[in-house]
Biotite code that builds the C-alpha atoms (Angstrom):
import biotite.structure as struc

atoms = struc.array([
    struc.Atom([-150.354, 82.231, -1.952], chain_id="A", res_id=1, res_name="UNK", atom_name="CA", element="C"),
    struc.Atom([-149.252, 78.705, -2.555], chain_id="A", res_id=2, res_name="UNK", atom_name="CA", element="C"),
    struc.Atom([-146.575, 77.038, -4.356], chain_id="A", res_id=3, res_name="UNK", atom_name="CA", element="C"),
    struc.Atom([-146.517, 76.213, -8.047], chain_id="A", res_id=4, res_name="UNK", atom_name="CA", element="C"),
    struc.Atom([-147.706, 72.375, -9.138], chain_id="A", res_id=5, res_name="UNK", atom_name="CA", element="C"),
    struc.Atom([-145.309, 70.052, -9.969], chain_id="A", res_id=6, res_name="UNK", atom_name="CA", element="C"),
    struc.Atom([-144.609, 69.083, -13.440], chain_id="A", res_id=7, res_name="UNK", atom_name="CA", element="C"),
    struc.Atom([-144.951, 65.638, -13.790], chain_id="A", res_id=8, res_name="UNK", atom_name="CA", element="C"),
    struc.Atom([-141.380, 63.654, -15.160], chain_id="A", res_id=9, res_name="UNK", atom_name="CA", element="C"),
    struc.Atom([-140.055, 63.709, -12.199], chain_id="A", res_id=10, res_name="UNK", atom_name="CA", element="C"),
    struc.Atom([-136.892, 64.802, -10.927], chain_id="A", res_id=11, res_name="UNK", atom_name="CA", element="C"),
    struc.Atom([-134.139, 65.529, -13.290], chain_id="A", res_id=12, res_name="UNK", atom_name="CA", element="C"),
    struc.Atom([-131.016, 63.530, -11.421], chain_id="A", res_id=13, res_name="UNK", atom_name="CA", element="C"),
    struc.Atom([-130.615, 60.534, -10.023], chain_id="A", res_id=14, res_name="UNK", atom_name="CA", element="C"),
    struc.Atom([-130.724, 59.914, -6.539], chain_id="A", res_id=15, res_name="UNK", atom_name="CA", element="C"),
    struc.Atom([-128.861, 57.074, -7.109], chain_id="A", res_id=16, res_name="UNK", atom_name="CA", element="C"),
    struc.Atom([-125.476, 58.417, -7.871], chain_id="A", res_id=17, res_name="UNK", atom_name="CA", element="C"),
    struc.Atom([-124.489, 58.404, -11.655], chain_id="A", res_id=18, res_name="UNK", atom_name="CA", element="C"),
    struc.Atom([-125.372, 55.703, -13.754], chain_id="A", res_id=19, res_name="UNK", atom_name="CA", element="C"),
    struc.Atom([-123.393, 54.298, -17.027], chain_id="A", res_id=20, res_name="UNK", atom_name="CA", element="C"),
    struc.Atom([-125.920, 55.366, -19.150], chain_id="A", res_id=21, res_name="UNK", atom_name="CA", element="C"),
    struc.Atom([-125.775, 59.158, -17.807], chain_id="A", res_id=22, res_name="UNK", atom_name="CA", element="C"),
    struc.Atom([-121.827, 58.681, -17.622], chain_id="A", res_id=23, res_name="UNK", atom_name="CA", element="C"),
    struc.Atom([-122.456, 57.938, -21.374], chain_id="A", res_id=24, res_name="UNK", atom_name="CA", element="C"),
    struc.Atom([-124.636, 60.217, -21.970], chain_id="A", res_id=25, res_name="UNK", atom_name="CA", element="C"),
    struc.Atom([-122.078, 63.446, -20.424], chain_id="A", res_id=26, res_name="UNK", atom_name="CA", element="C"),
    struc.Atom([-119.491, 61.895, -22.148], chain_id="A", res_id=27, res_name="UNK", atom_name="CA", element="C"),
    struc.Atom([-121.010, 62.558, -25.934], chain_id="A", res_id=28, res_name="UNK", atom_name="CA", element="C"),
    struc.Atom([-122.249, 66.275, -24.446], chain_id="A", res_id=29, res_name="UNK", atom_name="CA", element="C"),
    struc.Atom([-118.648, 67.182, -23.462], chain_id="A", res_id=30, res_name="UNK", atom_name="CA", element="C"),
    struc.Atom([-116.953, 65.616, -26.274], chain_id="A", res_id=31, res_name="UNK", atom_name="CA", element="C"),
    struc.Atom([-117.305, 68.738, -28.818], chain_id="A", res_id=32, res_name="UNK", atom_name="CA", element="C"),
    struc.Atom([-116.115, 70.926, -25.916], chain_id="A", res_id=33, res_name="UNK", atom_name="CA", element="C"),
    struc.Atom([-113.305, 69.379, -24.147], chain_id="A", res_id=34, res_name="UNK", atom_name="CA", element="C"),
    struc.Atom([-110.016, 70.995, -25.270], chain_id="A", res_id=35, res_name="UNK", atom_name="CA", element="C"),
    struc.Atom([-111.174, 74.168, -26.520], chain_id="A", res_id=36, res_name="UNK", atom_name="CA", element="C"),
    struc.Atom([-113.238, 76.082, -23.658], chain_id="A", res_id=37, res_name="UNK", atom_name="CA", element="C"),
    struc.Atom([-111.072, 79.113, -24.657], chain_id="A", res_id=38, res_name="UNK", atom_name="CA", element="C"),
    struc.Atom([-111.219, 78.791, -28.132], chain_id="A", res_id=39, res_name="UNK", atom_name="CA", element="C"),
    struc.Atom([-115.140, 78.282, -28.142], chain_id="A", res_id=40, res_name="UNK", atom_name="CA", element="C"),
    struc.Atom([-115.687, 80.984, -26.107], chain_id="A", res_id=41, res_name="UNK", atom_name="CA", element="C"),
    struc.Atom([-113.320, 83.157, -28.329], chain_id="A", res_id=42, res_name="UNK", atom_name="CA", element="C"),
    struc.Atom([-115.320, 81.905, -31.415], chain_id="A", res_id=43, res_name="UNK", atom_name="CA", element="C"),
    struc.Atom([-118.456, 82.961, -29.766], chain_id="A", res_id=44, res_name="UNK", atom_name="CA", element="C"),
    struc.Atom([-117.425, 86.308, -28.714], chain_id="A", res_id=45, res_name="UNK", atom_name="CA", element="C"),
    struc.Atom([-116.112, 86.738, -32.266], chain_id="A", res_id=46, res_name="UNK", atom_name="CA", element="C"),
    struc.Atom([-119.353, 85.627, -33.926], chain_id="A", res_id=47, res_name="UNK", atom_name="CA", element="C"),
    struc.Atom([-121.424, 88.137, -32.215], chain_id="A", res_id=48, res_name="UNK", atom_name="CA", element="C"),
    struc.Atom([-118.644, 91.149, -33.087], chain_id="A", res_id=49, res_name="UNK", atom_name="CA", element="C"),
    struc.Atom([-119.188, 90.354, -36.516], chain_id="A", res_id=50, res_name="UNK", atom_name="CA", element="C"),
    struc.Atom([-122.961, 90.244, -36.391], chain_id="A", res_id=51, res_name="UNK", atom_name="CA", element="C"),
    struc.Atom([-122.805, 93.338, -34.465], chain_id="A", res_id=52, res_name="UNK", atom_name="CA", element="C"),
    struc.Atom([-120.361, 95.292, -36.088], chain_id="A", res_id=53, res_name="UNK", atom_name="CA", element="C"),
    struc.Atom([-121.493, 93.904, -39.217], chain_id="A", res_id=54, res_name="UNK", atom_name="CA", element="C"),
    struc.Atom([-124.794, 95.387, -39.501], chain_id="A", res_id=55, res_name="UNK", atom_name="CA", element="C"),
    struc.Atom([-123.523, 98.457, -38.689], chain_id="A", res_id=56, res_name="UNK", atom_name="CA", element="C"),
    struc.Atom([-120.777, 98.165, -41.360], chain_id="A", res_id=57, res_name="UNK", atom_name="CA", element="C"),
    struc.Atom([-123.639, 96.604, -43.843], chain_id="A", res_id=58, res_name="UNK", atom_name="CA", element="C"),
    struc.Atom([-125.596, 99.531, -43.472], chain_id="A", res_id=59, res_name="UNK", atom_name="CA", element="C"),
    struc.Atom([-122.475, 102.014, -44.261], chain_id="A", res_id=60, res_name="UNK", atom_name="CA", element="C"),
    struc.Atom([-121.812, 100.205, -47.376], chain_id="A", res_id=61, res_name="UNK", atom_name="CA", element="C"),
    struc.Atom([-125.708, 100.360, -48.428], chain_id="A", res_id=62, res_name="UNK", atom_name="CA", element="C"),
    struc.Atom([-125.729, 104.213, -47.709], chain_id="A", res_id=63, res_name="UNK", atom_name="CA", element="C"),
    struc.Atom([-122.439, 104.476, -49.704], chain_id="A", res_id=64, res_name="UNK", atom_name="CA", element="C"),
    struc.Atom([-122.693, 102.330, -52.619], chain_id="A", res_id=65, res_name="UNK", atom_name="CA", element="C"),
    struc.Atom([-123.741, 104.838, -54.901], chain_id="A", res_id=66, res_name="UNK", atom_name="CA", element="C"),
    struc.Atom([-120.794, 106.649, -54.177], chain_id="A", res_id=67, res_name="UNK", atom_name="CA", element="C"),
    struc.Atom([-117.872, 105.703, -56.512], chain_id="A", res_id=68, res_name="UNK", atom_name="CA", element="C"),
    struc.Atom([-114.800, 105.485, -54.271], chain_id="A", res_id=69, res_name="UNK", atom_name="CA", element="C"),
    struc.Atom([-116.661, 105.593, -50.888], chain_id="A", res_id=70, res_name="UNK", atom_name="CA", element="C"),
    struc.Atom([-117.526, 102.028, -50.356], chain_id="A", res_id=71, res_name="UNK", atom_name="CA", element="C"),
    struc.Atom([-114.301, 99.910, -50.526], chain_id="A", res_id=72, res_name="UNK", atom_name="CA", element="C"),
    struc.Atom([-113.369, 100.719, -47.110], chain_id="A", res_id=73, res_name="UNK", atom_name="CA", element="C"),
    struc.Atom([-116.941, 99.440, -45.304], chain_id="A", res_id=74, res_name="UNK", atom_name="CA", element="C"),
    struc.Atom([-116.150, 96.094, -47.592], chain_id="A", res_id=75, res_name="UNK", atom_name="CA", element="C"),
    struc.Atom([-112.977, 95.564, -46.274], chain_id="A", res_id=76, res_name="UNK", atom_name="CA", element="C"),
    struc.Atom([-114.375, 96.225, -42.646], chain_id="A", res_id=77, res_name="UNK", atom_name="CA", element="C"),
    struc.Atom([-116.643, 93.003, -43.644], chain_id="A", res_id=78, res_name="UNK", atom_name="CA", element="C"),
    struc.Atom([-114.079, 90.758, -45.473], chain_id="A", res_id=79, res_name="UNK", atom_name="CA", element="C"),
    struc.Atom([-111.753, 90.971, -42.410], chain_id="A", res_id=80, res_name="UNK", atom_name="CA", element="C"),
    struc.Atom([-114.790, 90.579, -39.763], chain_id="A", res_id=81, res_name="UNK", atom_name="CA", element="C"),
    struc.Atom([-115.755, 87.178, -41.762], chain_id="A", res_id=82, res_name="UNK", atom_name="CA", element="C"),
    struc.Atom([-112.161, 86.088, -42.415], chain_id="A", res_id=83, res_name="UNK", atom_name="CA", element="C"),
    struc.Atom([-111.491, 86.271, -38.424], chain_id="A", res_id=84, res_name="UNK", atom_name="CA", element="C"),
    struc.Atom([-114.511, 84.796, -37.758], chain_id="A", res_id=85, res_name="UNK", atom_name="CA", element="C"),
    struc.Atom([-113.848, 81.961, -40.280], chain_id="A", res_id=86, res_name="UNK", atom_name="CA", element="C"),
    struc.Atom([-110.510, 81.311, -39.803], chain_id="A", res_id=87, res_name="UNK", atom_name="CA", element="C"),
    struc.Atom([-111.637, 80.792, -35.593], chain_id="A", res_id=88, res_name="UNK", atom_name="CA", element="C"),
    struc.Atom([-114.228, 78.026, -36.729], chain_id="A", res_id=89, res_name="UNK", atom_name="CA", element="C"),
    struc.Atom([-111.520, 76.320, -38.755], chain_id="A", res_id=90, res_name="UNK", atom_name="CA", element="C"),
    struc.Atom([-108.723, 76.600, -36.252], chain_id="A", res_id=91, res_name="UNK", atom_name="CA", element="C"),
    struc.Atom([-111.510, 75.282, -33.117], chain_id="A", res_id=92, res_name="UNK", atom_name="CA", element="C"),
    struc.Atom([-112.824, 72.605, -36.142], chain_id="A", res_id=93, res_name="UNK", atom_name="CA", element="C"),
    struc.Atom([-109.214, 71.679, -36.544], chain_id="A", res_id=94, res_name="UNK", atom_name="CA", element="C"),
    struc.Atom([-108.317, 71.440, -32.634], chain_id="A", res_id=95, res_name="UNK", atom_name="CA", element="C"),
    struc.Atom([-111.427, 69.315, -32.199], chain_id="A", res_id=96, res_name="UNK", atom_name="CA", element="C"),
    struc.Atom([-110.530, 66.997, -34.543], chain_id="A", res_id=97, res_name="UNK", atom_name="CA", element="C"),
    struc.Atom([-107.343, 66.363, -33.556], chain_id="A", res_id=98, res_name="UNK", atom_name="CA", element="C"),
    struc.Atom([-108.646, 65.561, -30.256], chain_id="A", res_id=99, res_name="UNK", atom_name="CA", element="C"),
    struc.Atom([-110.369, 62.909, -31.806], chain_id="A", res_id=100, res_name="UNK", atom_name="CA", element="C"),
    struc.Atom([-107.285, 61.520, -33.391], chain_id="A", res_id=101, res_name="UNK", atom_name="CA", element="C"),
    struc.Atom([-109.127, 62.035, -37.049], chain_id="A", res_id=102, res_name="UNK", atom_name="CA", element="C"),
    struc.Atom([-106.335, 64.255, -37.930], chain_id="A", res_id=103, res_name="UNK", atom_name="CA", element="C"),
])
C-alpha cells in the first residue's frame, strides 16, 4: 500500500516566515471578524435555530391554515424567530462597522 501522489502547487505556507503580502492578505480575512467572535458565533447559532425550528413551525402553519383561529400562534413563532435573527445581523453589521470607524 503506498502513499497518495502529491498534488502539484506546492506547499501551502511559506517556509520563509510570513511575508507582507500574506500579512496583507490575513489582515483583509480577519477584518470582518475581529471584534465580534461572540457575536458571529451567536448569529450563526441563531441562524440555524430559525432554519430549524422554522421548518418545523412552517409546516404547523401549512397543516393549520385552513383552520380559522389555529394559525396565528405558528406565525408568531416565525415573526419572532426572524426578528431575533434579524435584529443579530444588524447589531454584528452595526459592531463591525463601527470597528471600521464608518459609523
Amino acid at each position: 500500500m503506498g502513499f497518495p501522489p502529491v498534488l502539484p502547487g506546492g506547499p501551502p505556507y511559506v517556509s520563509g516566515g510570513r511575508t507582507p503580502e500574506r500579512e496583507k492578505h490575513l489582515e483583509s480575512l480577519n477584518r470582518d471578524y475581529a471584534g465580534t467572535p461572540w457575536l458571529t458565533a451567536l448569529v450563526n447559532f441563531s441562524g440555524f435555530l430559525a432554519v430549524f425550528l422554522g421548518s418545523y413551525v412552517a409546516i404547523a402553519l401549512a397543516i393549520s391554515a385552513g383552520n380559522r383561529d389555529e394559525w396565528w400562534p405558528y406565525a408568531l413563532i416565525l415573526a419572532v424567530l426572524l426578528a431575533v435573527q434579524a435584529g443579530l445581523r444588524m447589531l454584528r453589521h452595526h459592531r463591525r462597522e463601527a470597528g471600521r470607524g464608518r459609523v
